[in-house]
N, C-alpha and C positions, 0 to 999 in steps of 0.2 A: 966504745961503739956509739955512735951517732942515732940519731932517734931520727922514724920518719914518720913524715905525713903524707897525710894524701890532699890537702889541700892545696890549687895550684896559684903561688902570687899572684898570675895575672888575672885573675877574677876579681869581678870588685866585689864591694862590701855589698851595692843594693842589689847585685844579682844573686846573693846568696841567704838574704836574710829576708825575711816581712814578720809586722807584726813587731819591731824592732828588734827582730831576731829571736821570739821570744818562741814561736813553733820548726821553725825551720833546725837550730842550733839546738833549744833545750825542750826536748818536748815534754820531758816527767814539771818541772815548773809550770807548765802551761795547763796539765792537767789539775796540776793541786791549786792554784791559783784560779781555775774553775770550779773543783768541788769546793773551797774558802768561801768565793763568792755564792755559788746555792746556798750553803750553810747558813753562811749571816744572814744573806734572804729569810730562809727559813723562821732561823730562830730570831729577827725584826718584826717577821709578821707577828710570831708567838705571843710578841711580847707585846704588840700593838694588840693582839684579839683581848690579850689577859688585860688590859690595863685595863681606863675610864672608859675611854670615847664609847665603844660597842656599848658597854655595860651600862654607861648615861641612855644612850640612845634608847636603848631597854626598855630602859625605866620612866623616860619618857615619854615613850608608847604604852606602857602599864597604867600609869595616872594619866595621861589622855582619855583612855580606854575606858577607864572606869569613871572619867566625867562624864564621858559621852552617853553611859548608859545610866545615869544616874536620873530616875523617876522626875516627872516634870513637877515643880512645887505646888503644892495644894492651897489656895489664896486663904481659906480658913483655917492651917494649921499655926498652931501658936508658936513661938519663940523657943526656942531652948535655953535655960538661963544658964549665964556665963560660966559659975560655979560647976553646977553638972556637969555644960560641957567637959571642966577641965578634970574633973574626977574620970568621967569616962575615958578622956585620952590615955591616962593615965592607967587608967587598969587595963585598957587593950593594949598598950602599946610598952607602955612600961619607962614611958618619955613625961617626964612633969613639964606641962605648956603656961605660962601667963598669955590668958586672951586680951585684948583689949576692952577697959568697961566701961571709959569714957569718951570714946571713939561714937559720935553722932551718926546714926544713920549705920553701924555694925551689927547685924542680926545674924544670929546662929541660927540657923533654920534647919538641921538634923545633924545626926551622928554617928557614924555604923561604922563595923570591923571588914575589912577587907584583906584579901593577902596582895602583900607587894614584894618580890623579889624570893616568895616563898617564907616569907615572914609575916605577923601577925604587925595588922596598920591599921591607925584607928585615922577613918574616913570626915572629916568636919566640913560640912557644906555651911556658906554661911553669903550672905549677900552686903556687900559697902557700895555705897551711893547707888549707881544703877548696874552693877556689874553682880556675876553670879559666881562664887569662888568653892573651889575644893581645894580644902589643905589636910596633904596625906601625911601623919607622922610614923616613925618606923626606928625601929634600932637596923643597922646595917648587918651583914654576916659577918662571924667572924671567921678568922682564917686558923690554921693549925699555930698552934703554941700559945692560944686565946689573943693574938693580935687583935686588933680590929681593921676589918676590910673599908675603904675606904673610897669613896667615886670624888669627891672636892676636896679641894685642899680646905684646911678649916678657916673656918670665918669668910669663905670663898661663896658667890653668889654665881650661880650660871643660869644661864636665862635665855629662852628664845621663843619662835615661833612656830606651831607645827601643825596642817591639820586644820588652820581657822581656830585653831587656839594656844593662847600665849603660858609659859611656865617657867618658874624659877625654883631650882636647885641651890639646895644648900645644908653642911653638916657641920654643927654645934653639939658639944659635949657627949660626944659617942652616940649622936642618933641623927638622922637625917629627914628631912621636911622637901615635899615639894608641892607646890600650889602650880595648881591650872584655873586658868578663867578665860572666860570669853571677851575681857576686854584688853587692849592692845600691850604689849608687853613695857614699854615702860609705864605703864600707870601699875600693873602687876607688881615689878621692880620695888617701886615706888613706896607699894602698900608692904610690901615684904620688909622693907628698910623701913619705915616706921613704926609696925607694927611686931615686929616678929624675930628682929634679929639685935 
């Protein structure tokens, strides 16, 4: 017994299809082939919110944040010596820093604990040539299975400008530094890369 159709030859192909015949002919394909596409949307953004970029942004609005609020310097306050400084970073933060001691014109001008990312940061304001610097240190969060969570790839500098003020990101041996100043982001760079990394 012969099989029948109900499709008549003389129809053509472009009166019967659109879309390359993909809703006309198949329409369950057309449907999964919609939900595929939301999905992956979906789970692209996820993975865009979860990663750096949002979480940089963050974080560079946290250390803005708190340069911005940081008490205007008192012309008769004295120095903080290099030493102390780095003891204090140390016990707040839990990160061992080398300051620079031979660096002309480097003054440590205070020191204080701050939360950054919901973590314990120790705050070092300090002044090179005519520019006014905050370098924030911080161990990073870790993630389930004691990973460590991570915003820069290591030995990775990022750096930019936000606000009328310049900062650079960056994370060395399980802990992470970012410095804001008020003067233009490659001299910021600049001081990062000579001093600090």
């Amino acid at each position: 017994m012969a099989t029948m159709t109900n499709r008549d030859p003389a129809r053509r192909l472009s009166e019967t299809s659109s879309l390359m015949g993909v809703l006309d002919f198949h329409p369950r394909p057309a449907v999964v082939l919609a939900f595929l596409t939301i999905t992956l949307a979906v789970v692209g953004w996820r993975i865009f919110r979860d990663a750096g970029a949002p979480r940089f942004d963050a974080l560079t609005d946290e250390a803005i944040g708190i340069y911005a609020a940081l008490p205007a310097e008192s012309a008769g306050a004295a120095p903080v010596e290099i030493d102390t400084a780095e003891k204090r970073i140390l016990e707040i933060s839990g990160v061992p820093v080398q300051l620079p001691r031979d660096a002309a014109g480097f003054v440590v001008t205070g020191l204080g604990r701050e939360t950054v990312r919901k973590r314990p940061a120790a705050a070092l304001r300090f002044r090179y040539d005519t520019g006014s610097f905050l370098l924030i240190v911080f161990r990073p969060e870790r993630f389930l299975g004691g990973r460590d969570r991570t915003d820069v790839p290591e030995e990775s500098l990022l750096s930019g400008e936000k606000d009328g003020r310049s900062y650079v990101l960056w994370e060395r041996e399980k802990a992470a530094f970012i410095m804001v100043s008020d003067v233009d982001v490659i001299r910021a760079f600049g001081l990062v890369r000579r001093f600090f990394t």
